[in-house]
C-alpha positions in Angstrom: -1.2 -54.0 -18.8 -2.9 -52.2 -21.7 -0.9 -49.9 -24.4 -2.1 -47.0 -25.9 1.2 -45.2 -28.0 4.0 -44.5 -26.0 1.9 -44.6 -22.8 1.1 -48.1 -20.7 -1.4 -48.4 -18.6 -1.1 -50.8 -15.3 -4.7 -52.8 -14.9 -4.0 -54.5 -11.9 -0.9 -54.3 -8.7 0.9 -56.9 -7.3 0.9 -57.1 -3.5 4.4 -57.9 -2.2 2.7 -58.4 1.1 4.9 -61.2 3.5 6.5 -62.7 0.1 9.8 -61.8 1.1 9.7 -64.0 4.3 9.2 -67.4 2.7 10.5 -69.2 5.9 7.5 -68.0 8.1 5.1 -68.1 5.9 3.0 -70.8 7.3 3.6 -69.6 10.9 2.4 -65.8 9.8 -0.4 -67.4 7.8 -2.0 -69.7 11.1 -1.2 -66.6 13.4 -3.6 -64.2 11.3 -6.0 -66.5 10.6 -6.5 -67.0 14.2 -6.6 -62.7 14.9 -9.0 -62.8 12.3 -11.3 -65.4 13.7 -10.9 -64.5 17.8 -11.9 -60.4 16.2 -14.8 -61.3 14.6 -16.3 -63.8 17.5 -15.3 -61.4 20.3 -17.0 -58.6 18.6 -19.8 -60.5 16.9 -20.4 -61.7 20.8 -20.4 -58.3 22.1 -22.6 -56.9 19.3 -24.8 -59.8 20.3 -24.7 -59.2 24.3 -25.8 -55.8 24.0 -28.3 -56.4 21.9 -29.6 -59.3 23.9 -29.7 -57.8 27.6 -32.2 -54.6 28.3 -29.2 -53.5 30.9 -26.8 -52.5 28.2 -29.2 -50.2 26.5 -27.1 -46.8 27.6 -25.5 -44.4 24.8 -22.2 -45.6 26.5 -22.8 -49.4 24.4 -24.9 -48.2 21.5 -21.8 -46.6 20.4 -20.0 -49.8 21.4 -21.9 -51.9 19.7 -21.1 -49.7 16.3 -17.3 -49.6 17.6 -17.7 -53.4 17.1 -19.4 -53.4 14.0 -16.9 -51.1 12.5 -14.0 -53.2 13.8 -15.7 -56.1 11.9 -15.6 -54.2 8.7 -12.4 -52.8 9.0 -10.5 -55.8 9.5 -12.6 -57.8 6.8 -11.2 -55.6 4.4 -8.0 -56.7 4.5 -7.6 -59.8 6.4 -9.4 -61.9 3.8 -7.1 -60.6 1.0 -4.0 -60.9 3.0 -5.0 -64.6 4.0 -5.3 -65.4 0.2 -2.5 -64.1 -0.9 -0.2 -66.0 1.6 -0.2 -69.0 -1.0 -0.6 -67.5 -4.1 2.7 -67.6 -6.4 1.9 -64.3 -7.7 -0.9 -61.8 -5.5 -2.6 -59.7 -7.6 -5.7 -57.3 -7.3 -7.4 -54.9 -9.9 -7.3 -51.2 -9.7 -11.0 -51.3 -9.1 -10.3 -53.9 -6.5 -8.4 -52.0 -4.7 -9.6 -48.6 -5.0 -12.7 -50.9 -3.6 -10.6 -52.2 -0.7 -9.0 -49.1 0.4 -12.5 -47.1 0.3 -13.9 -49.8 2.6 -10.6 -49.2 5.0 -10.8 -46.0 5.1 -14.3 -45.5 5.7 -14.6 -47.7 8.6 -11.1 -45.9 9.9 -11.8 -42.7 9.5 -15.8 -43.6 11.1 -14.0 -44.9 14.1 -11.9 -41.6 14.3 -14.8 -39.6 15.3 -16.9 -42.6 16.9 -13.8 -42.7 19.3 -14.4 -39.0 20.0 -18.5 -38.9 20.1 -17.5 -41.8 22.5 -15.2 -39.2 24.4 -18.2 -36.6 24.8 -20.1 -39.6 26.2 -18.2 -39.6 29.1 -17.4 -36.2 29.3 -21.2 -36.0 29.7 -21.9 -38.5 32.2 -19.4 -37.4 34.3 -19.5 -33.7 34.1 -22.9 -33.4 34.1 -24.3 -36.7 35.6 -27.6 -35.5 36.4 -28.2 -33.9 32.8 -26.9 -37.0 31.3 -30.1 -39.0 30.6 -31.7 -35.6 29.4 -28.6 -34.9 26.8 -27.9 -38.1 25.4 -31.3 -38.7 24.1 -31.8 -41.5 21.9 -32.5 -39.5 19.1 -29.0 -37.7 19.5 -27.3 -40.5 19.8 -28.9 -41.6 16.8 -27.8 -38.7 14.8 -24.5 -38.9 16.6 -23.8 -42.1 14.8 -25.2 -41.6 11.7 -22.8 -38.0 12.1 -19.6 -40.7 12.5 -20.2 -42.8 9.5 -21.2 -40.1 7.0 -18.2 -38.6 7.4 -16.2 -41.1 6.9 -17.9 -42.2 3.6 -17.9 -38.3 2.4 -13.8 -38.1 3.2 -13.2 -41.7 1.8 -15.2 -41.3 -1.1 -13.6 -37.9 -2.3 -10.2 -39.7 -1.6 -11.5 -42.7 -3.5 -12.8 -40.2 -6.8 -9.5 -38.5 -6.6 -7.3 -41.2 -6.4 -9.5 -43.1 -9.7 -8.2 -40.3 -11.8 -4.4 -41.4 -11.0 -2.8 -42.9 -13.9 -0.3 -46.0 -13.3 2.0 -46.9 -16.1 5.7 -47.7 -14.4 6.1 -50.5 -11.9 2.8 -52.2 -10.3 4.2 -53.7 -7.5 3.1 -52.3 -4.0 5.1 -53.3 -1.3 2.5 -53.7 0.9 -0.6 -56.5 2.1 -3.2 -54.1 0.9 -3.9 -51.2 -0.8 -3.0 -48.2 0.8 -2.7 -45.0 -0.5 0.9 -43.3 0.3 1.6 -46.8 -1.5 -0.5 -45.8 -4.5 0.8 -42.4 -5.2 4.8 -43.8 -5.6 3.1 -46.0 -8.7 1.1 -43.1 -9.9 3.0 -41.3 -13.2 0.8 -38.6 -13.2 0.8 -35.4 -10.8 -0.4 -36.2 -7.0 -0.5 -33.0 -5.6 -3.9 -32.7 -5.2 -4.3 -36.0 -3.8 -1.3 -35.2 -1.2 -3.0 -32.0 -0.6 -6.6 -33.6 0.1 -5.4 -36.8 2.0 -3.0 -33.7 4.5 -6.8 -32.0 4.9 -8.6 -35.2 6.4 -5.5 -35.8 8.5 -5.6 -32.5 10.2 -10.0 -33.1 10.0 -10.1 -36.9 11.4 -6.5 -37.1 13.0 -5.2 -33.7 14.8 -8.8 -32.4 15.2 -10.7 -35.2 16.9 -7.5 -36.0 18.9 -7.3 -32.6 20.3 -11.3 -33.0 20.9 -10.5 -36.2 23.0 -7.9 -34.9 24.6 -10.0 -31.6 25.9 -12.9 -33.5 27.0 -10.6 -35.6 29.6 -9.0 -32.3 30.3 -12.6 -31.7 31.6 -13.4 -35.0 32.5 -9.9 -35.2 35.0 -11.3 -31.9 36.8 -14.4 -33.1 37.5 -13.4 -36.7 38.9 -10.7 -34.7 40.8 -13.7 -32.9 42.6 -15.0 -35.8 43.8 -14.3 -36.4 47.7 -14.3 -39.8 48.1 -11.7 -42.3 47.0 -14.1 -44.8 46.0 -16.0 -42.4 43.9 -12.9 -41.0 41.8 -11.5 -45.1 41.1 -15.3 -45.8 39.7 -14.8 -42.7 37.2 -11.3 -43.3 36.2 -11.8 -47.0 35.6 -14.9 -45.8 33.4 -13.0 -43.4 31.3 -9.7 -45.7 31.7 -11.2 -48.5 29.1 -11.8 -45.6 26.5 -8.5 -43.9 26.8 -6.5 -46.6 26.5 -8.2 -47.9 22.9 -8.0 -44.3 21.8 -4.1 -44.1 22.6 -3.7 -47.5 20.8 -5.7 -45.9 17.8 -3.7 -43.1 17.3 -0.9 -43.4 17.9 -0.3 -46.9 16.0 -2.2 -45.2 13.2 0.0 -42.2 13.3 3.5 -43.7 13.5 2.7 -46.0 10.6 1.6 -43.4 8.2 4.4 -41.2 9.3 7.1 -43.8 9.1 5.3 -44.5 5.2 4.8 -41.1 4.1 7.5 -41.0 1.7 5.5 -43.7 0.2 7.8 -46.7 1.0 7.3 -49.6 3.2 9.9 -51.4 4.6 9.5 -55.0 6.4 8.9 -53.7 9.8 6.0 -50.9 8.7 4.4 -53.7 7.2 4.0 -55.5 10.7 3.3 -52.7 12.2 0.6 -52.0 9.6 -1.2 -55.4 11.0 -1.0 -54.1 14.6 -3.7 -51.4 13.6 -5.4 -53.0 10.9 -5.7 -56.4 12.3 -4.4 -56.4 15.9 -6.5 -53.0 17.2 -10.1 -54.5 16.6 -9.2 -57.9 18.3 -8.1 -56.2 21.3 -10.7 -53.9 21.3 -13.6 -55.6 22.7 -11.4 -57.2 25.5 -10.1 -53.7 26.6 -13.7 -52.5 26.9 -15.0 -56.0 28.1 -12.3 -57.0 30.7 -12.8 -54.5 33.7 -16.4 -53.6 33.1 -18.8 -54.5 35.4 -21.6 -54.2 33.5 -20.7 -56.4 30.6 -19.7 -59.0 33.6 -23.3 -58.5 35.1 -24.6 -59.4 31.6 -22.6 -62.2 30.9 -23.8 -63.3 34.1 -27.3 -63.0 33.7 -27.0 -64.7 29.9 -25.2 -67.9 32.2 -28.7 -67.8 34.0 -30.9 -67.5 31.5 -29.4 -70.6 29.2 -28.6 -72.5 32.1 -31.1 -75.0 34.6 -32.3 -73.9 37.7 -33.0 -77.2 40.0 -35.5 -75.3 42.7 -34.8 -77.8 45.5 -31.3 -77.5 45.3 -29.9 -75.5 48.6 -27.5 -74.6 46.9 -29.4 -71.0 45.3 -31.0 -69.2 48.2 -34.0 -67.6 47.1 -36.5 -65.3 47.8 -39.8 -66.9 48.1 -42.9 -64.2 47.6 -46.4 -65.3 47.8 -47.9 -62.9 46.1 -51.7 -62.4 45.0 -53.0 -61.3 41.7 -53.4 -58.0 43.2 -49.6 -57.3 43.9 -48.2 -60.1 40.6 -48.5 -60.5 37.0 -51.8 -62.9 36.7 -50.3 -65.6 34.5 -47.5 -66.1 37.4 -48.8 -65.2 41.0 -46.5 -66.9 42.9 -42.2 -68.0 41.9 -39.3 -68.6 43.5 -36.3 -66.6 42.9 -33.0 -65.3 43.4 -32.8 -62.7 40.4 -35.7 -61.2 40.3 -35.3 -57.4 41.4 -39.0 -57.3 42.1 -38.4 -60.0 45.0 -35.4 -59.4 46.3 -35.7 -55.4 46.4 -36.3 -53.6 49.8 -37.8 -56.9 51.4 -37.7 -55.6 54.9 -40.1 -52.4 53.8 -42.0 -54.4 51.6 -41.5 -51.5 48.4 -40.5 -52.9 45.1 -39.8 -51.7 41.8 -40.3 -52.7 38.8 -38.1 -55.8 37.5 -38.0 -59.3 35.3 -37.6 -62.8 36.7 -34.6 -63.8 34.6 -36.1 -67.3 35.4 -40.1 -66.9 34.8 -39.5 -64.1 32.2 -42.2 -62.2 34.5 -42.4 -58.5 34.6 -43.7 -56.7 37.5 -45.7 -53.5 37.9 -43.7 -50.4 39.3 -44.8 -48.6 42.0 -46.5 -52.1 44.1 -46.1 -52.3 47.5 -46.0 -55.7 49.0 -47.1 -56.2 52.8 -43.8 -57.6 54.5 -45.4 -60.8 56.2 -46.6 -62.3 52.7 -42.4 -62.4 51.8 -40.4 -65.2 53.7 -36.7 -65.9 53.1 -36.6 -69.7 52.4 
């Protein structure tokens, strides 16, 4: 603390965080650190998958990808911190430091906010208007779309950020809390938060009500549609490709929302705080496993990714395979001739002899669209 006159000014906080539950500390302490690691590997992994199989390339897991990648960023910064502070006799972080750590927070929060709902009118597109789909979710606009999500989430937290800076703190420092959170902040402030309350109620209506009531019309939409469709087979494939989406949006808001309404008065009593870590720290592990568990096409991928690292033993009976004798007219020079299971260009419309275009996830050979193979030069083997 520095003193100037009558007035003292506070330089750093003191983070209460789990201190008050000296029993369990160790068993809190191993129990986060393992969130925090499982988080950061699953979505890491996904981040990784997506980028590594041609498959995935779809607006649906480009945006996934930056759900991920925001997850990772959110959770880093306060996970690290809280980890820390588990063994320190006395937890303490600068106001720089933590005007830091909150901006960081709340700009991956607040990005995820409208990725979840960009995410919504995703599917709202491919399922509304499946055949316009490819020609409205362009690359370009999904590009835009993202860069959209986190710019606003840097311009909100930053203006939060500036306004909260010109807070002073000279009464009690400690927050009773395992990070630096705002309703937190404005208990300690001694100077006149009106303006702060007033802008922080404004993003909340912006980031919270707004983009939920977004989400919520699009499946409005989205419901009608699937309920359209005649067959039973049809309307389970569209529900379980929505269902993955609406049940990490629930989990978003409404964790997110019963925290800061429980904590608005700007205390935080044992059981917000571990409810706090069910959003901050919890949300992001589980979400790659609620979009990874039931999807067939990250199952496909993981699949091929098995193949591709793995050894394939050509004379063992155990892989049926498609053997195609193929000339340089009809093949890729360097590799006229290859057995294969995998390898759409083999394996597609054998009895016609038509074949698309396709890579031998064993050869790494890519065929020429359009070919058409006489019948007798395939045999099944």
């Amino acid at each position: 603390m520095t003193g100037g006159g009558n007035i003292t000014n506070i330089t750093d906080f003191i983070l209460l965080g789990f201190s008050d539950f000296p029993q369990i500390v160790a068993g809190l302490f191993v129990v986060f650190l393992l969130i925090y690691i499982l988080t950061l590997t699953w979505n890491l992994c996904l981040i990784v998958l997506i980028r590594m199989d041609s498959h995935l390339h779809m607006p649906m897991y480009f945006f996934l990808s930056n759900l991920s990648f925001i997850d990772i960023c959110y959770v880093s910064s306060t996970a690290p911190k809280m980890l820390y502070d588990f063994f320190q006799a006395k937890p303490t972080i600068t106001i720089v430091g933590c005007a830091i750590q909150y901006f960081v927070f709340s700009t991956m929060g607040m990005s995820e906010s409208y990725l979840m709902t960009v995410m919504a009118y995703d599917r709202y597109a491919a399922i509304c208007n499946p055949l316009l789909y490819s020609s409205v979710m362009t690359p370009s606009l999904c590009g835009w779309m993202m860069l959209g999500s986190y710019m606003a989430g840097l311009s909100a937290s930053l203006s939060q950020v500036c306004a909260m800076l010109q807070l002073h703190f000279c009464g009690p420092n400690v927050i009773h809390h395992f990070f630096c959170d705002l309703p937190q902040l404005l208990v300690l402030s001694c100077s006149d938060t009106f303006f702060v309350q007033l802008l922080t109620a404004i993003l909340t209506v912006i980031f919270g009500i707004i983009n939920a009531l977004v989400i919520m019309m699009s499946y409005v939409y989205i419901v009608i549609s699937i309920m359209k469709i005649t067959s039973a087979k049809g309307r389970s494939k569209a529900f379980n490709t929505c269902a993955s989406h609406l049940t990490a949006v629930t989990l978003f808001y409404t964790s997110g929302m019963f925290v800061y309404l429980s904590s608005s008065s700007g205390g935080s009593s044992s059981f917000d705080r571990f409810a706090s870590v069910f959003y901050t720290v919890v949300i992001p592990m589980l979400n790659p496993l609620i979009y990874s568990l039931r999807n067939k096409d990250i199952k496909d991928a993981l699949k091929r990714l098995q193949r591709k690292r793995g050894y394939y033993d050509p004379n063992d009976d155990r892989h049926p395979r498609i053997v195609a004798n193929l000339s340089p007219k009809y093949s890729d020079a360097a590799s006229p001739r290859h057995d294969c299971d995998q390898c759409s260009f083999c394996v597609s419309d054998q009895n016609e002899g038509e074949h698309r275009e396709g890579v031998c996830h064993w050869t790494g050979t890519r065929h020429t669209v359009g070919l058409t193979v006489p019948p007798m030069e395939i045999s099944l083997r």
